[in-house]
N, CA, C and O of each residue as an XYZ file, in Angstrom:
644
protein
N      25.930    302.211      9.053
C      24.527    302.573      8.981
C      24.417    303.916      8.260
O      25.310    304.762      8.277
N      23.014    304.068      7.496
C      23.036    305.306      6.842
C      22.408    306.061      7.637
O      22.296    305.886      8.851
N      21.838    307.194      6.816
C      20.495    308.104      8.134
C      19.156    307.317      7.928
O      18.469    306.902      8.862
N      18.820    307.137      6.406
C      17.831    306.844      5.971
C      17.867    304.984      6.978
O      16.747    304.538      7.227
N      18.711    304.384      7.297
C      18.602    302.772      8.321
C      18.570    303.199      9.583
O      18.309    302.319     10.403
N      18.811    304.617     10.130
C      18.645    305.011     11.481
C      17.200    304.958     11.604
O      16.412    304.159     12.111
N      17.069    306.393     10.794
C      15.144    306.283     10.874
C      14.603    304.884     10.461
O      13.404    304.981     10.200
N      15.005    303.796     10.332
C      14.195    303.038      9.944
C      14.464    301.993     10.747
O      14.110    300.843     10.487
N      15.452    302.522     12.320
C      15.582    301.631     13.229
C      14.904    302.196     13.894
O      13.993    301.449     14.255
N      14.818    303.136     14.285
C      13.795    303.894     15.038
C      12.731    303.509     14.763
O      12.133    302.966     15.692
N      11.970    303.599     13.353
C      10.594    302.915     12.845
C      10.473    301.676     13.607
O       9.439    301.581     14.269
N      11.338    300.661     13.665
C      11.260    299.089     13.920
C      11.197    298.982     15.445
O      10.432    298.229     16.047
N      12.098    299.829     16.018
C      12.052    300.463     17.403
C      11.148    300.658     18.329
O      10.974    300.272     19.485
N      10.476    301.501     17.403
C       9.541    302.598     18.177
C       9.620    303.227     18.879
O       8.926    304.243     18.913
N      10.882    302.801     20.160
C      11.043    303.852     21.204
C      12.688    303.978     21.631
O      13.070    303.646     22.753
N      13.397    304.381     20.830
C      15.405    304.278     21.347
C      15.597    305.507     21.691
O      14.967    306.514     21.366
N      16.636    305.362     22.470
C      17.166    306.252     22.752
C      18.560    306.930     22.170
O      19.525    306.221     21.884
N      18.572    308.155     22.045
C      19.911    308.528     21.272
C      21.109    308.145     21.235
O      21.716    307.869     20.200
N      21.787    308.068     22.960
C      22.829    307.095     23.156
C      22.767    306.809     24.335
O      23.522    305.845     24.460
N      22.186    307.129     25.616
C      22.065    306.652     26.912
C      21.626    305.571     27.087
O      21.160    304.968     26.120
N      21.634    304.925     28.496
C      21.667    303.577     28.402
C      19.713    303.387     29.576
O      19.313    304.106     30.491
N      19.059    302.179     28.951
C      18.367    302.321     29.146
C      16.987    301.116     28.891
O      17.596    300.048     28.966
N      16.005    300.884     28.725
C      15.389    300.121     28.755
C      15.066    299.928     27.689
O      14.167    299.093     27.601
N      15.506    300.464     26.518
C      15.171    300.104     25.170
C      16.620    300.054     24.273
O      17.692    299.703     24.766
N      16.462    300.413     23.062
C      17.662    300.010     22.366
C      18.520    301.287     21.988
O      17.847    302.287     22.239
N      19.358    301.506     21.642
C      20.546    302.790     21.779
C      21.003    303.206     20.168
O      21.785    302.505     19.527
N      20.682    303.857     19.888
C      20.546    304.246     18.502
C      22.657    304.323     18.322
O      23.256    303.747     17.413
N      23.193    304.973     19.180
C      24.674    304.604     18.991
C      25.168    303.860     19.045
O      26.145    303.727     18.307
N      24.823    302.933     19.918
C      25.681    301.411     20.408
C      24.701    300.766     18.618
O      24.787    299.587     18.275
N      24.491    301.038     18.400
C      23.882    299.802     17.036
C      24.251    300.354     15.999
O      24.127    299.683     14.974
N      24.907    301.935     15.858
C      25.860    302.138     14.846
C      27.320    301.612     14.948
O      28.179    301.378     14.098
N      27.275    301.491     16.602
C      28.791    301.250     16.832
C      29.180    299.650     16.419
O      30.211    299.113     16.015
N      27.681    299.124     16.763
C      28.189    297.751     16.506
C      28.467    296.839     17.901
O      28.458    295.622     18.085
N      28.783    298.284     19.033
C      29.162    297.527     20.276
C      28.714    298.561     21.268
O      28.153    299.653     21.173
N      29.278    297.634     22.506
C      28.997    298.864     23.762
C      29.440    300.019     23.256
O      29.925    300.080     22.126
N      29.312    301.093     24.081
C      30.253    302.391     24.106
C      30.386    302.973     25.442
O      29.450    303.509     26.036
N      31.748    302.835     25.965
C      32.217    302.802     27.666
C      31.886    304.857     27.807
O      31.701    305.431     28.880
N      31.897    305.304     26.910
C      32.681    306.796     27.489
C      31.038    307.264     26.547
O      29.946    306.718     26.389
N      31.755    308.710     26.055
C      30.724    309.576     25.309
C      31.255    309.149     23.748
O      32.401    308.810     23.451
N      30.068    309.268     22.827
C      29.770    308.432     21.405
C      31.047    309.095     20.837
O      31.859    308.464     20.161
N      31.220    310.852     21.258
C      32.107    311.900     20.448
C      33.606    310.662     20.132
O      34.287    310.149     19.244
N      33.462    310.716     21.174
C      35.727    309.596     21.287
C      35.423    308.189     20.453
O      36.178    307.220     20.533
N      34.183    308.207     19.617
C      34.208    306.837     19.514
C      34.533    306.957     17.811
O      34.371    307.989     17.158
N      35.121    305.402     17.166
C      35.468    306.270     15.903
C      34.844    306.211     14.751
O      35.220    306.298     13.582
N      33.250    305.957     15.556
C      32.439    305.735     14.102
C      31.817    307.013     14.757
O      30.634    306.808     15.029
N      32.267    308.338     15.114
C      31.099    308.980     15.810
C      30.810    309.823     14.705
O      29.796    310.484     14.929
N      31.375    310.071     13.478
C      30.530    310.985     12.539
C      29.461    310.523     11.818
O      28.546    311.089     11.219
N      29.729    309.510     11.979
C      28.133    308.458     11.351
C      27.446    308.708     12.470
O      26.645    309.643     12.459
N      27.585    308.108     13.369
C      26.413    308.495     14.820
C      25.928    310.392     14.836
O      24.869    310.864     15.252
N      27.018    311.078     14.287
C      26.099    312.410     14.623
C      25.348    312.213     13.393
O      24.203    312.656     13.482
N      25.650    311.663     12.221
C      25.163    311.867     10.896
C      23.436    311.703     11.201
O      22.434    312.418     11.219
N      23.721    310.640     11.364
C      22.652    309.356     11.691
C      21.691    309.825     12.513
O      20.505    309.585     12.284
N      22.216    310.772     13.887
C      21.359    310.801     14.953
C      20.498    312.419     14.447
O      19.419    312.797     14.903
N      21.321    313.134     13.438
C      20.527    314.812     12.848
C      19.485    314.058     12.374
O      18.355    314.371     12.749
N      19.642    313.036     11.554
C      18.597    312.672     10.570
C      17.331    312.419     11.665
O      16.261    313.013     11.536
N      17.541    311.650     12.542
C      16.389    311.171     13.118
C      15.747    312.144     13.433
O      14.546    312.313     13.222
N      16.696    313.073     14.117
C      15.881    314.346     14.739
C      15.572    315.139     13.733
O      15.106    316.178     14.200
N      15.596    315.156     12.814
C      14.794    316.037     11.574
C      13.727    315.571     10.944
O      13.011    316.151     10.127
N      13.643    314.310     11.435
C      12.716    313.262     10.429
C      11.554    313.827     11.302
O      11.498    313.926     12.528
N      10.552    314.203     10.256
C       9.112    313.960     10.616
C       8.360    312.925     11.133
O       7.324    313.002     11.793
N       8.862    312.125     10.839
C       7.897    310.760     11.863
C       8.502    310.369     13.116
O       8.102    309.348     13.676
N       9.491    311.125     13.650
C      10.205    310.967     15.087
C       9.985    312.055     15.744
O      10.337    313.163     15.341
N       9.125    311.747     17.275
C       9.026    312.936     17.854
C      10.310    312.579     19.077
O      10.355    311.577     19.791
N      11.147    313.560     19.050
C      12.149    314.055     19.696
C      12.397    314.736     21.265
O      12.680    315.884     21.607
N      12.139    313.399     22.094
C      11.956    314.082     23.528
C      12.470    313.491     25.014
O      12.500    312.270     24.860
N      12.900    313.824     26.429
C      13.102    313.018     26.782
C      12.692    311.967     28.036
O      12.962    311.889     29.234
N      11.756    311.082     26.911
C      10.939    310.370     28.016
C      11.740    309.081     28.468
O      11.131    308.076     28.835
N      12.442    309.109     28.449
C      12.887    308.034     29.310
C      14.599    308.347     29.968
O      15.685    308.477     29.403
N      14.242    308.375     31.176
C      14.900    309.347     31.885
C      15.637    310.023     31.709
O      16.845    309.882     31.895
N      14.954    311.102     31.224
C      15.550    312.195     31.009
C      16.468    312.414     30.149
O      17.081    313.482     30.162
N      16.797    311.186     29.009
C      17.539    311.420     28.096
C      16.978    311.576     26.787
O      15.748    311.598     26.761
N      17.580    311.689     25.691
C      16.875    312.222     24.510
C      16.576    310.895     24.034
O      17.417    310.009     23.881
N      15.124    310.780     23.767
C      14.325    309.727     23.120
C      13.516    309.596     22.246
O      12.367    310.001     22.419
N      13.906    308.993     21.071
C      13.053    309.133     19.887
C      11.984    308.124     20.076
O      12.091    306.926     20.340
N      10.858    308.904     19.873
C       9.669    307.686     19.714
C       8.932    308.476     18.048
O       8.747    309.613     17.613
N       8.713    307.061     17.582
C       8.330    307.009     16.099
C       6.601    307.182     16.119
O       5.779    306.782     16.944
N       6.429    307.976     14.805
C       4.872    308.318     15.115
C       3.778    307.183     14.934
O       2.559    307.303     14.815
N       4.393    306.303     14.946
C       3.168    304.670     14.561
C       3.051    305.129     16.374
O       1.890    305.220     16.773
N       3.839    305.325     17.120
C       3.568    305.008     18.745
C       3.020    306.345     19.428
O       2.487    306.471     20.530
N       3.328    307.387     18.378
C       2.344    308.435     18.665
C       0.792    308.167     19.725
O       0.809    308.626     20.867
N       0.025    307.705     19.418
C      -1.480    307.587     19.543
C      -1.292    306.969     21.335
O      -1.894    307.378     22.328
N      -0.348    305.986     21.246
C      -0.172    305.442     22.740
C       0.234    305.816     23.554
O       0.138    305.433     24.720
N       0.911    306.854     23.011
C       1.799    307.818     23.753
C       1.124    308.647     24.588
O       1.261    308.762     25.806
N       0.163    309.388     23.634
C      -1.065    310.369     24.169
C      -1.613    309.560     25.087
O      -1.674    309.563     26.317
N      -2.098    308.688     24.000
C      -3.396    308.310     25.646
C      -2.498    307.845     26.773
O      -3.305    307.466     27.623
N      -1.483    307.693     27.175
C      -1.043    307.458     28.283
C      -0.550    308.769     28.636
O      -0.174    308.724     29.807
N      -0.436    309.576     28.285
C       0.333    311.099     28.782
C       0.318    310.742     30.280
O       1.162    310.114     30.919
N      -0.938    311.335     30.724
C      -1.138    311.466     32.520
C      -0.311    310.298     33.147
O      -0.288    310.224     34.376
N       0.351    309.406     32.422
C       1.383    308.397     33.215
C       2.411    308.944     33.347
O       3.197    308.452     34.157
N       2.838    310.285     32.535
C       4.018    310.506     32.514
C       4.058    311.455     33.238
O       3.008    311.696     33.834
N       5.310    312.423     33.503
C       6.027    313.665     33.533
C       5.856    314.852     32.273
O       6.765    315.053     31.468
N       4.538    315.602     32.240
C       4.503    315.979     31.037
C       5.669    316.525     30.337
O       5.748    316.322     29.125
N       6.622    317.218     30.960
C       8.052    318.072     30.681
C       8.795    316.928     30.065
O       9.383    317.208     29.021
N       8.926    315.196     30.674
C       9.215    314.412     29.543
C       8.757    314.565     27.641
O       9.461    314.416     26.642
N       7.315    314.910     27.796
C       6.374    314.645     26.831
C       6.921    315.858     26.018
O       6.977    315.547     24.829
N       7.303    317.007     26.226
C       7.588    317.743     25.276
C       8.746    317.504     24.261
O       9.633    316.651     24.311
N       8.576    318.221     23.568
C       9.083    317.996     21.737
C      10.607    318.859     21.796
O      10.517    320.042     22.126
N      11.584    318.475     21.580
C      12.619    319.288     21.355
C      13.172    319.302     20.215
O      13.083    318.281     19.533
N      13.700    320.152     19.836
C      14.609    320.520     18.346
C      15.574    321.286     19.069
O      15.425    321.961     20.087
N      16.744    321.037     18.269
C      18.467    321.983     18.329
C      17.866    322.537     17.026
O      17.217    321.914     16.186
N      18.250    323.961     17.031
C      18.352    325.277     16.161
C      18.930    326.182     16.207
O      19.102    326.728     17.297
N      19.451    326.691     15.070
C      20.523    327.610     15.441
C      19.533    329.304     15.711
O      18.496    329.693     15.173
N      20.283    329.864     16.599
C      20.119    331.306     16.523
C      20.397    332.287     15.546
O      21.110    331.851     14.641
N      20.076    333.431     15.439
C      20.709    334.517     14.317
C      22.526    334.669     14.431
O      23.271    335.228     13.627
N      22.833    334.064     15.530
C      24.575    334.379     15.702
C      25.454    333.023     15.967
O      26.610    332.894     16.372
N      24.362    331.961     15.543
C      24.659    330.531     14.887
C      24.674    329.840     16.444
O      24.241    328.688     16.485
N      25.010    330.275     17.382
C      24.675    329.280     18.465
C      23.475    328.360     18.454
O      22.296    328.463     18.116
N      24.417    327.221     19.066
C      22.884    325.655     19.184
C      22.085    326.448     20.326
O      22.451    327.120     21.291
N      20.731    326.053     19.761
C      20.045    326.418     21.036
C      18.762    325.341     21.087
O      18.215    325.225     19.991
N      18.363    324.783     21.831
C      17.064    323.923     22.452
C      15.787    324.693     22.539
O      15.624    325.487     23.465
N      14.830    324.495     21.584
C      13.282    325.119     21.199
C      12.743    323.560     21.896
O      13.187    322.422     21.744
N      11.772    324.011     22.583
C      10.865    323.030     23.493
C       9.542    323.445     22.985
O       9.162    324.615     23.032
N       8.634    322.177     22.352
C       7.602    322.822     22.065
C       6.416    321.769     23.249
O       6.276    320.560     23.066
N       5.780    322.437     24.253
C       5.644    321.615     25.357
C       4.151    320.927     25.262
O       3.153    321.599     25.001
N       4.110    319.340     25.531
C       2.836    318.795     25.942
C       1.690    319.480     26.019
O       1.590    320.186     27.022
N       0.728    319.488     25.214
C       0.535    318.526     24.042
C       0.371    319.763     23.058
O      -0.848    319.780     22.887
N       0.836    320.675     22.409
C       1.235    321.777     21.654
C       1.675    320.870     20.168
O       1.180    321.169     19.081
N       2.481    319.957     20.307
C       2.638    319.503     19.403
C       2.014    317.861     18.669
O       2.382    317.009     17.861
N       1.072    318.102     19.415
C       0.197    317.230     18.982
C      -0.911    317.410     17.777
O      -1.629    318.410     17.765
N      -1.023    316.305     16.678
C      -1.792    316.607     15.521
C      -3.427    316.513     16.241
O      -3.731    316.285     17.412
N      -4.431    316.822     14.881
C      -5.761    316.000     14.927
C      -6.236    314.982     15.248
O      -7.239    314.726     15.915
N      -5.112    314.042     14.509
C      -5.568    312.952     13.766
C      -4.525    311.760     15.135
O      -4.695    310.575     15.422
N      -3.649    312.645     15.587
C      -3.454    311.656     16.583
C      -3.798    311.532     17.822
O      -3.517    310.608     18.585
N      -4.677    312.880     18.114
C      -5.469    313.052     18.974
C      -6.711    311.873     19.329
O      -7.104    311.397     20.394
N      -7.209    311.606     17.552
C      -8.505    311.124     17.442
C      -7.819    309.516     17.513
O      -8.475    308.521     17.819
N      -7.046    309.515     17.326
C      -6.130    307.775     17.330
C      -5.880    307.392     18.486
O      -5.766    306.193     18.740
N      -5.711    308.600     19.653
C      -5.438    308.163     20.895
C      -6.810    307.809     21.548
O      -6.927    306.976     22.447
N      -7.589    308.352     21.137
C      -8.945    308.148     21.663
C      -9.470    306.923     21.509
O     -10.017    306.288     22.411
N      -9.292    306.490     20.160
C      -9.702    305.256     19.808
C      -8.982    303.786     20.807
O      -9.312    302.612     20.980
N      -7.816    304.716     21.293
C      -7.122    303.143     22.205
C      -7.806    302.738     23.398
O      -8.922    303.212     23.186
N      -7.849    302.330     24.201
C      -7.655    302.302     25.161
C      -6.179    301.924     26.356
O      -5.135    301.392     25.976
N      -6.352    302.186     27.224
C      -4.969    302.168     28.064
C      -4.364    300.705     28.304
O      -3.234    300.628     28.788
N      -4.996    299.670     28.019
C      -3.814    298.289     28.186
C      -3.722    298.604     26.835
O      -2.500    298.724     26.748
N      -4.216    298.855     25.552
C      -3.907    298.938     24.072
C      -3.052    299.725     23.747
O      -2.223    299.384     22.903
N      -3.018    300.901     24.283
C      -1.983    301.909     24.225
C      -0.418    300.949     25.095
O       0.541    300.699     24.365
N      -0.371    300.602     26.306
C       0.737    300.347     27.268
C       0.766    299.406     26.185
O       1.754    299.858     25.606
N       0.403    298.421     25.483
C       0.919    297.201     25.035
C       2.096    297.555     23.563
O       3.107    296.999     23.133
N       1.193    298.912     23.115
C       2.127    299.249     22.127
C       3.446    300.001     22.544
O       4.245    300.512     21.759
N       3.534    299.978     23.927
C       4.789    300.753     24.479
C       5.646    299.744     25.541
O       6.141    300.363     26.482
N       5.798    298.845     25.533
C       6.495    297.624     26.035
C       7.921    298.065     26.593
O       8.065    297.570     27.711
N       8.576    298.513     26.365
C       9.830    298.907     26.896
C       9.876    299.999     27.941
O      10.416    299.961     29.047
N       9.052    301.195     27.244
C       8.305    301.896     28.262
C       7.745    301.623     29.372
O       8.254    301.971     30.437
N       6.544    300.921     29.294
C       5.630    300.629     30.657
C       5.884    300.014     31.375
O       5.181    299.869     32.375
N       7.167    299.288     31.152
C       7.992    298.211     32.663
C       7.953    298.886     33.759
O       7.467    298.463     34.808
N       8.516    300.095     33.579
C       8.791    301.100     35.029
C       8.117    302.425     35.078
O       7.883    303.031     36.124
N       7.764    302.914     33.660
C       6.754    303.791     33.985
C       5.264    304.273     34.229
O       4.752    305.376     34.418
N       4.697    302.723     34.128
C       3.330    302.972     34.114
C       3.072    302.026     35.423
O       3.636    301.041     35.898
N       1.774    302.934     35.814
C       1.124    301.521     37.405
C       0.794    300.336     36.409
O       0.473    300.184     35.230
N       1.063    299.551     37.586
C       0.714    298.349     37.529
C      -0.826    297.983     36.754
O      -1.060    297.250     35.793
N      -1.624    298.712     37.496
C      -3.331    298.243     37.122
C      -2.975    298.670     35.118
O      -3.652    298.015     34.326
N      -2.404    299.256     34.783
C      -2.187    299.411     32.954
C      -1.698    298.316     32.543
O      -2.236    297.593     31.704
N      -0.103    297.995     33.378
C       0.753    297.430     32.801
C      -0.002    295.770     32.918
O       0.572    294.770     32.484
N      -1.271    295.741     33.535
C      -1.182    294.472     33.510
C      -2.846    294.468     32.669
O      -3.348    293.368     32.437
N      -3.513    295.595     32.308
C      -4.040    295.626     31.267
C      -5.922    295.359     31.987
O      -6.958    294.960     31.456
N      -5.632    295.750     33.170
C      -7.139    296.031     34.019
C      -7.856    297.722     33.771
O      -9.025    298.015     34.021
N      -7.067    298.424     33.363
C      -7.659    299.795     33.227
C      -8.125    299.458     31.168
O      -7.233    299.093     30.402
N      -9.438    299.660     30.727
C      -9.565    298.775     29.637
C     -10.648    300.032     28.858
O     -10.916    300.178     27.666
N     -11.104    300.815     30.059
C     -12.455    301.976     29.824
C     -11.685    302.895     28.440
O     -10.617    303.485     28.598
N     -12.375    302.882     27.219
C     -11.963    303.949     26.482
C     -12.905    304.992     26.944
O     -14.063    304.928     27.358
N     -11.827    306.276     26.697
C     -12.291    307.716     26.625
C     -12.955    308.220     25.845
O     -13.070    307.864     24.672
N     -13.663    309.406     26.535
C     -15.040    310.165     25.202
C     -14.148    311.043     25.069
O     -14.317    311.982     24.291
């Protein structure tokens, strides 16, 4: 896989996760081709997987965070809008935005930019336009276990002013 077929699994995706295991699809195990028993590092396609996994997290149309438990989860900005309008389902501290950056003395360090800070205009005004079974429907892997029931089954229907 290249970087440019990562981001564009992620696109097809909408919601993977970096390499933890989980209710959606695993951005490492699909470079690997297979499971992966241990950590991606011991594995021996893992310089493609870090290759692969910078790109995503640099890519502008992947917001970088970890909503699904607690591991690092790329969700692609087509799912942006559903995302928002469901926020209050979540853990907002999920909802925030992370980037690795280096410091002035090159150490990695974790910049959190927190719910909803990094939210545009325009996806503000997109979330508005959903409503909440429209939003949960575009998040399917998601809303199995994280959303109530009355969403997931598409009775909460009231759009927001």
């Amino acid at each position: 896989m290249t970087p440019k077929r990562a981001i564009a699994f992620v696109k097809t995706n909408g919601v993977v996760l970096e390499s933890g295991r989980g209710p959606v699809p695993n951005l490492a195990e699909a470079i690997a081709g297979e499971p992966i028993r241990a950590s991606w590092w011991a594995h021996r396609k893992a310089n493609t997987i870090f290759l692969c996994s910078r790109a995503v997290r640099e890519s502008a149309d992947v917001l970088v965070c970890r909503l699904i438990g607690g591991k690092i989860t790329y969700v692609h900005r087509r799912l942006w809008p559903a995302l928002v309008r469901l926020a209050e389902q979540f853990n907002t501290d999920r909802l925030a935005a992370i980037q690795e950056v280096h410091d002035p003395s090159g150490k990695h360090v974790v910049q959190t930019t927190a719910y909803p800070n990094w939210i545009t205009d325009e996806v503000r005004r997109a979330a508005e336009k959903l409503t909440d079974a429209e939003a949960a429907s575009l998040l399917p892997p998601v809303r199995g276990s994280s959303l109530p029931k009355k969403i997931r089954e598409g009775r909460q229907t009231k759009r927001r002013k």
